[in-house]
C-alpha positions in Angstrom: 207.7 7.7 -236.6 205.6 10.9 -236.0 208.2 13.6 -235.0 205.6 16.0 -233.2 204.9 13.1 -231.2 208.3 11.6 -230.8 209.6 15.3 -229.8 206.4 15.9 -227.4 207.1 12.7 -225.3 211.1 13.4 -225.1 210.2 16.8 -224.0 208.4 15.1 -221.2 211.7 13.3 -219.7 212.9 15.1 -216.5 216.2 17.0 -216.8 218.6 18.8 -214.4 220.8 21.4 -215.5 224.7 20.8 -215.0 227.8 23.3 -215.7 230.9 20.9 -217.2 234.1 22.1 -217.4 237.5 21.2 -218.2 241.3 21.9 -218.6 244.1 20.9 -220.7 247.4 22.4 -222.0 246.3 25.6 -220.6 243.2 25.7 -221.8 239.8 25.6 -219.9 235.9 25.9 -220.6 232.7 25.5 -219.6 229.3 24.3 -221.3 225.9 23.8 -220.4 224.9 19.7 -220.1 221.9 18.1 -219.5 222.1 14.8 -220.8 223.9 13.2 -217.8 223.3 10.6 -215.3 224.6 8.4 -212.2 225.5 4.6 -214.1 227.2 2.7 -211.5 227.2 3.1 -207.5 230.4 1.1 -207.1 232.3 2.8 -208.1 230.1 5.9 -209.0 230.3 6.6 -212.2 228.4 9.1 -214.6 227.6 9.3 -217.8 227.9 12.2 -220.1 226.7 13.4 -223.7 228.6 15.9 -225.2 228.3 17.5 -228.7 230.5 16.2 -230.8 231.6 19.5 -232.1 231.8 21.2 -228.6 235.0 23.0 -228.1 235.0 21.2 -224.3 234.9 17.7 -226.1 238.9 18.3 -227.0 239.8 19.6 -223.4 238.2 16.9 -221.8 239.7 13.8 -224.1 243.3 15.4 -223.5 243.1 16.2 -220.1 241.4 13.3 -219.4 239.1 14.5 -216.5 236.0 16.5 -216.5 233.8 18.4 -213.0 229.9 18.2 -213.1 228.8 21.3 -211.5 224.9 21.0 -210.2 223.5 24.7 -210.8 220.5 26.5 -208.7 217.1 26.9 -208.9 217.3 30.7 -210.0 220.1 30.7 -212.3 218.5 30.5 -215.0 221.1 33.4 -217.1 223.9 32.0 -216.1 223.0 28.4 -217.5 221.8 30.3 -220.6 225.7 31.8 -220.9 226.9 28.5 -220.6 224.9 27.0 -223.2 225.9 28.9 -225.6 228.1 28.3 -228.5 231.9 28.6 -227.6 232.1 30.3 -230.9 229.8 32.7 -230.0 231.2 33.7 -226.8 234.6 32.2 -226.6 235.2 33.0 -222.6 232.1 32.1 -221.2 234.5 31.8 -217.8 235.5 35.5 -217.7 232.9 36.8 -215.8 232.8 33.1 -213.5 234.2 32.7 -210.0 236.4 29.6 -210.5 239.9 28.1 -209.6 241.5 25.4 -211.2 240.8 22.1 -208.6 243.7 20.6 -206.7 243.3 17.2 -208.1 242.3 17.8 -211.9 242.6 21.5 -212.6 238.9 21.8 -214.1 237.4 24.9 -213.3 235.8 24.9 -209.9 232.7 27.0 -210.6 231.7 28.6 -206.8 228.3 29.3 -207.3 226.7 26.5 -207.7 225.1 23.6 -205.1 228.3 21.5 -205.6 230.6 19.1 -208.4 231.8 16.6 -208.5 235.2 15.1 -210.4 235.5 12.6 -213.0 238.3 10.8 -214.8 237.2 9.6 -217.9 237.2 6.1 -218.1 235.6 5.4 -221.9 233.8 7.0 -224.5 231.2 5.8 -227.4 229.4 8.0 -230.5 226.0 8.2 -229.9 224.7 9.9 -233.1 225.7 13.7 -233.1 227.1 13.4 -229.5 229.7 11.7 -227.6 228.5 9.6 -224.4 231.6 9.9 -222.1 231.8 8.0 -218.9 233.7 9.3 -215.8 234.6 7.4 -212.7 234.0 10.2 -209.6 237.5 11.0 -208.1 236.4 13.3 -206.0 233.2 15.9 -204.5 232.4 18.7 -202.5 229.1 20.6 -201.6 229.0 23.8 -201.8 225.6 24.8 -200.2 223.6 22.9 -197.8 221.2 21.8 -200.6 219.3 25.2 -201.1 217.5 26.3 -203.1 217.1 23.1 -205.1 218.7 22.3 -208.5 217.6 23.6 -211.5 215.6 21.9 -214.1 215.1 22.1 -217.9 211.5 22.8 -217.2 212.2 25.7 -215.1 214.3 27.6 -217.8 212.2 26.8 -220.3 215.1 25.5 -222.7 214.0 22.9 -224.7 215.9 20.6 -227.3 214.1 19.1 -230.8 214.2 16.0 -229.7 
């Protein structure tokens, strides 16, 4: 297989831009996702891929929920701070307004469209991730739908593919 060609046509696949977070044992974090989608209607569920070396893999196996956060058109720097390694910057939640939810205690992130909260329900490898699968527990909007999320292709990140 080609891999200039293989990454150019993965590169065209559309991608939102989603702020995950978790808690367990006193612990919480954030990360930037963008492998995620909606796999069953009833009930919903979604569908996750997460590093397998991500520091928010462990919070969210022991804690056993995750909240999918769906960011703005426009915030572009604060996705950037999320996506970067927890090893790099180990309290990417410090500057965040948050609270721990009611139901799961995942951070709440306020500034973003909305989130919804998932207990996770199974997990498979998929190659140097982890597809995780979360049945929606709960939901709230958090703007009345503007601007409109943000997409891969308006930050410009970009993944090898």
């Amino acid at each position: 297989m080609e891999s200039e060609a293989r990454r150019n046509v993965l590169r065209l696949f559309t991608y939102g831009m989603y702020a995950v977070s978790a808690h367990h044992a006193g612990a919480s974090n954030a990360f930037l996702a963008n492998w995620l989608a909606q796999c069953s209607f009833d009930p919903p569920m979604l569908v996750l891929a997460v590093e397998r070396d991500a520091r928010t893999l462990a919070l969210i196996r022991g804690g056993g929920f995750f909240a999918v956060h769906v960011l703005a058109s426009g915030q572009r720097e604060f996705a950037g701070m999320l996506g970067r390694s927890s090893r790099t910057v180990p309290d990417k939640l410090k500057n965040v307004r948050w609270h721990p939810s009611a139901h799961t205690q995942c951070p709440i992130l306020e500034d973003t469209l909305g989130y919804v909260e998932c207990r996770v329900v199974g997990e498979m490898p998929a190659g140097d991730s982890v597809i995780v699968v979360g049945e929606v527990i709960n939901a709230a909007l958090l703007s009345n739908g503007e601007p409109a999320p943000l997409t891969m292709k308006e930050t410009g990140f970009k993944h090898s593919g």
